[in-house]
C-alpha positions as CSV (number, residue, x, y, z in Angstrom):
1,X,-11.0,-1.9,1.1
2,X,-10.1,-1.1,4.4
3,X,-12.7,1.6,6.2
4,X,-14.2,2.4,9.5
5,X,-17.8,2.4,7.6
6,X,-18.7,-1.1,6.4
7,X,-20.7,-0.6,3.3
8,X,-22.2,-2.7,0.1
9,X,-19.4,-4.4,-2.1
10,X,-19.3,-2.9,-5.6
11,X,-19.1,-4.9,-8.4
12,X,-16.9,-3.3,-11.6
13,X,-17.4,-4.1,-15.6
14,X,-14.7,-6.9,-16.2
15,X,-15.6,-9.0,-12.8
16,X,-13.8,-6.9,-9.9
17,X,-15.4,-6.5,-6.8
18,X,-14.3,-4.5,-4.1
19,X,-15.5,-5.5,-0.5
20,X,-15.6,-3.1,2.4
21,X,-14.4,-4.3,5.5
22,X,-13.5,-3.1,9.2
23,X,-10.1,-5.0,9.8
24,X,-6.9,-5.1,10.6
25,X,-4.5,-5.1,7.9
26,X,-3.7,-8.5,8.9
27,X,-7.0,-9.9,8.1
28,X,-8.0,-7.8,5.4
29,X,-4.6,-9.4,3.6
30,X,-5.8,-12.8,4.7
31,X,-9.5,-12.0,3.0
32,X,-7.5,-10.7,0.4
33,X,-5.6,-14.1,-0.4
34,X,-8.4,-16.1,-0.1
35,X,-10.4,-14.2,-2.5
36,X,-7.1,-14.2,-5.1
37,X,-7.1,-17.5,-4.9
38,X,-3.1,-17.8,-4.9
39,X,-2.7,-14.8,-7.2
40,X,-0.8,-11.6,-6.4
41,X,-2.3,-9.6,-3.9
42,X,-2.0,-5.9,-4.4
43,X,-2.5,-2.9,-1.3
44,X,-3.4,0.4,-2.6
45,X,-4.3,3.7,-0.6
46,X,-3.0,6.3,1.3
47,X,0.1,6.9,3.6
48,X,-2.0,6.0,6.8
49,X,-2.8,2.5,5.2
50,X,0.2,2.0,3.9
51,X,2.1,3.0,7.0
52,X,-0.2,0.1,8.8
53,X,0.5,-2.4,6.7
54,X,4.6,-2.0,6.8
55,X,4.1,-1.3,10.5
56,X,2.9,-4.7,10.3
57,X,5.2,-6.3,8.1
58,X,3.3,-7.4,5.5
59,X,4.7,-5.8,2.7
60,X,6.7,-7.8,-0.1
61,X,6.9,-5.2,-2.5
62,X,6.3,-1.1,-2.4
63,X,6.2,1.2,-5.6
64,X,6.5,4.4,-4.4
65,X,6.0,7.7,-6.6
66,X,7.3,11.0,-5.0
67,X,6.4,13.9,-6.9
68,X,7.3,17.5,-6.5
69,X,5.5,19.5,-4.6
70,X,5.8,22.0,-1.7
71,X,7.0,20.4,1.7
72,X,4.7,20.8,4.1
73,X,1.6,19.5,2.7
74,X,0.0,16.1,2.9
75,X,0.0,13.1,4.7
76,X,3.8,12.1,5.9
77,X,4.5,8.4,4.9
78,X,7.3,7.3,6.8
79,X,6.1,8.7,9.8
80,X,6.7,6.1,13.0
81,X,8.4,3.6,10.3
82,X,12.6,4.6,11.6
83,X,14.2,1.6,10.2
84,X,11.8,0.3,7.7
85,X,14.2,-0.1,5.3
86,X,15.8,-3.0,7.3
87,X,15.1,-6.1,5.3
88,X,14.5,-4.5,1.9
89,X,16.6,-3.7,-1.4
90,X,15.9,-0.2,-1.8
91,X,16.1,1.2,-5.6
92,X,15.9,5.1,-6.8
93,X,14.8,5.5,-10.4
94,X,14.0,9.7,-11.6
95,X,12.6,10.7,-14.4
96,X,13.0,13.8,-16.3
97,X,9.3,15.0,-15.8
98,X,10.9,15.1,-11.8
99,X,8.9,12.0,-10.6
100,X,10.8,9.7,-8.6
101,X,9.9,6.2,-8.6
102,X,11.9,4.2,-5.6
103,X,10.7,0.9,-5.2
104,X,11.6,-1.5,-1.9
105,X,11.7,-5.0,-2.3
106,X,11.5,-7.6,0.5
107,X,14.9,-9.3,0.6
């Protein structure tokens, strides 16, 4: 986990561990790899992280869940990112609860 205050790694019930690091997102994805050993890496958090990591490039796949709520609150996501979509199949999938699942898929 990315943060600006390196603390203890936690170990979870079922062998997850979650290190804290101070990192770019470039070599927090390279710790990342090497403790997946080959397996599917997976970035979670908020739009600031997320933003970095685009910003950076080094996003294969991105789940995104936009739910309705009143504009104006929250953090923005695609803030600074103009033309992310470049390089990326873009799909739009709604559901009837108003949930909207779009999903971007390096191409």
């Amino acid at each position: 986990m990315l943060t600006h205050e390196p603390r203890p790694s936690i170990e979870m019930a079922g062998g997850t561990t979650f290190h804290f690091i101070d990192a770019s997102p470039a070599e927090a994805l390279e710790r990342a790899r090497e403790a997946a050993g080959g397996l599917d890496v997976r970035i979670g958090g908020g739009p600031s992280s997320v933003r970095q990591f685009l910003a950076a490039g080094l996003i294969d796949h991105l789940h995104v869940a936009i739910v309705p709520i009143v504009l104006g609150r929250g953090e923005r996501l695609w803030d600074g990112l103009e033309e992310v979509e470049q390089g990326f199949a873009v799909e739009a999938v709604s559901s009837p609860s108003g949930v909207t699942h779009v999903t971007f898929t390096r191409e």
